[in-house]
N, C-alpha and C positions, 0 to 999 in steps of 0.2 A: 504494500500500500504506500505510495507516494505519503511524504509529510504535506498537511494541506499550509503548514501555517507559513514554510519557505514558499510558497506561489501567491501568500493573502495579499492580495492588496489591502491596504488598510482604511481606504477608501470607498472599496465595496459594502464592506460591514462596518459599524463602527463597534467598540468594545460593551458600548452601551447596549447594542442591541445583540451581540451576543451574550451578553450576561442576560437581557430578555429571554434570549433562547432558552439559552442555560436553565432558568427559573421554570420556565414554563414546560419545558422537555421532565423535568425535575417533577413537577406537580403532576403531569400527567403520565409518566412512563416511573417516577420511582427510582429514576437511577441519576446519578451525578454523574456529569460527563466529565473529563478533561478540557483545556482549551482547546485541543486537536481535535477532539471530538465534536465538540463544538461547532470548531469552524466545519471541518468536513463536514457533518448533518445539514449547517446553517444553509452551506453554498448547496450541497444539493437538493434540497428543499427551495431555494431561490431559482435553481435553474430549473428543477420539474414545475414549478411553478410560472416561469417566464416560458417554457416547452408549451403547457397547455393554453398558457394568454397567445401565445401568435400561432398556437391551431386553428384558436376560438377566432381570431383574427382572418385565416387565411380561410374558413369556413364562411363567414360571413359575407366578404367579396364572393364566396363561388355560390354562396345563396342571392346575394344582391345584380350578378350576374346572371343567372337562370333566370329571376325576376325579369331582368332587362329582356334575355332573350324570348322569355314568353308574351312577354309585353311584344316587341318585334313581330315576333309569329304571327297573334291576333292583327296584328295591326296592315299586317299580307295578307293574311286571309281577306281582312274586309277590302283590303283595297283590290284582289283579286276577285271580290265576289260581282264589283260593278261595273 
C-alpha cells in the first residue's frame, strides 16, 4: 500500500477536516484511525464521491440530449406530415 500522507497535498484536505473524518468514522464505525488512515479513507471517499457527481453529471447531458433529440423527431414528423 502506497503511504497516502507522502502524495497529500495539504490543500486538498485540510487537518480540520480530517480530524472531522476522524471523529465521525470514530462514532460511526468504533474504531480510531491513524493519520494515514485517515487520509487514505478521507481521499477515497472524496474521489468515489466526485466519481459519482460527474456520472450524475454526464447522465444528465445524455438525458437532456434525448430530450433534444425527441423534441427534433416530433418536430419532423409534423413538418413531414404537411
Amino acid at each position: 500500500m502506497k503511504d497516502p500522507i507522502k502524495k497529500h497535498d495539504p490543500g486538498v484536505i485540510s487537518e480540520e477536516k480530517l480530524e472531522e473524518f476522524k471523529r465521525i468514522y470514530k462514532t460511526k464505525f468504533g474504531k480510531d484511525l491513524t493519520k494515514a488512515e485517515t487520509l487514505e479513507k478521507g481521499l477515497s471517499l472524496m474521489n468515489l464521491m466526485k466519481t459519482i457527481i460527474l456520472e450524475n453529471e454526464r447522465q444528465r447531458k445524455l438525458d437532456k440530449k434525448k430530450i433534444n433529440m425527441k423534441i427534433i423527431m416530433k418536430l419532423n414528423q409534423n413538418v413531414f406530415k404537411r
